[in-house]
C-alpha positions as CSV (number, residue, x, y, z in Angstrom):
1,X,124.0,-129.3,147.0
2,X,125.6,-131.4,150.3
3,X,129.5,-132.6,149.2
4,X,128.1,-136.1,149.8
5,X,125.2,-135.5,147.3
6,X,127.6,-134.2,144.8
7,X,130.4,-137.2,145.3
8,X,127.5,-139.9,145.2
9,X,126.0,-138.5,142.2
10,X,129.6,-138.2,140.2
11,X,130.6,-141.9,141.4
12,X,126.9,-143.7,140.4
13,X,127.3,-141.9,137.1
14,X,130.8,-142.6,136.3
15,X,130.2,-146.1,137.1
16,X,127.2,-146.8,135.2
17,X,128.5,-144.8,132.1
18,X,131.6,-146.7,132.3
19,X,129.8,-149.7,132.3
20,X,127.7,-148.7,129.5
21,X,131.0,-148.0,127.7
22,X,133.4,-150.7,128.0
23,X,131.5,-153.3,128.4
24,X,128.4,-155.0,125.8
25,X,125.8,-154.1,128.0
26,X,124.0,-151.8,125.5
27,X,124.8,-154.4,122.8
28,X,123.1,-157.1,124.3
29,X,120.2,-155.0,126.2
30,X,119.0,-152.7,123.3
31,X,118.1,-154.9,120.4
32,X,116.0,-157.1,123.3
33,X,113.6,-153.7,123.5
34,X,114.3,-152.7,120.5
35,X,116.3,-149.8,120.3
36,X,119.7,-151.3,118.0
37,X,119.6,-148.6,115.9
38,X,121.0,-146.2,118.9
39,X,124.3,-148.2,119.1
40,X,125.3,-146.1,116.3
41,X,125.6,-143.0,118.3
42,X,125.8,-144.3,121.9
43,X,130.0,-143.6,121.9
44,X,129.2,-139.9,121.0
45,X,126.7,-139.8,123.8
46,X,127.9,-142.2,126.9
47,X,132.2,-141.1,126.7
48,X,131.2,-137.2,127.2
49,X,128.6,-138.5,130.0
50,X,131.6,-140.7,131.5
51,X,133.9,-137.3,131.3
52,X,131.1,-135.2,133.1
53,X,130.1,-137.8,135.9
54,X,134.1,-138.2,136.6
55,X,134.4,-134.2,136.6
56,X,131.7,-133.5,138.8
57,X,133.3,-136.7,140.7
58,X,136.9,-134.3,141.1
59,X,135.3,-131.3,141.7
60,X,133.0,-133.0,144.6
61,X,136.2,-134.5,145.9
62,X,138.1,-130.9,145.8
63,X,135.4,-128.7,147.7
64,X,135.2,-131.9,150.2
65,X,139.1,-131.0,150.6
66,X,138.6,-127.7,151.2
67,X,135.8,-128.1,153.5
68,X,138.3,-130.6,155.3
69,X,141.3,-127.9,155.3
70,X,139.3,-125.1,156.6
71,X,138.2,-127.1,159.4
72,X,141.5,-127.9,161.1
């Protein structure tokens, strides 16, 4: 997978989990289709999602580094 690939992918899904997270987006769009009952459980599920995207966000940022360094 391209460095750009892997750094778009990690910052799209940090942002939208983090949007999810700390703001009432789920709270006002779930119960509109139906799904309230999720909100239960969406912390367990969306703040290790957040952790992933932002991880996958470092490490695309590190091997661009590298990439960078080896280059000069």
């Amino acid at each position: 997978m391209k460095d750009r690939t892997l750094l778009t992918t990690g910052i799209v899904g940090s942002v939208i989990a983090a949007i999810c997270c700390f703001t009432p987006a789920l709270v006002i769009l779930l119960p509109f289709v139906g799904l309230a009952a999720w909100l239960a459980f969406a912390d367990y599920v969306l703040f290790p999602l957040l952790f992933l995207f932002l991880g996958i966000t470092a490490y695309a940022l590190l091997l661009r580094h590298r990439h960078k360094k080896a280059a000069c």
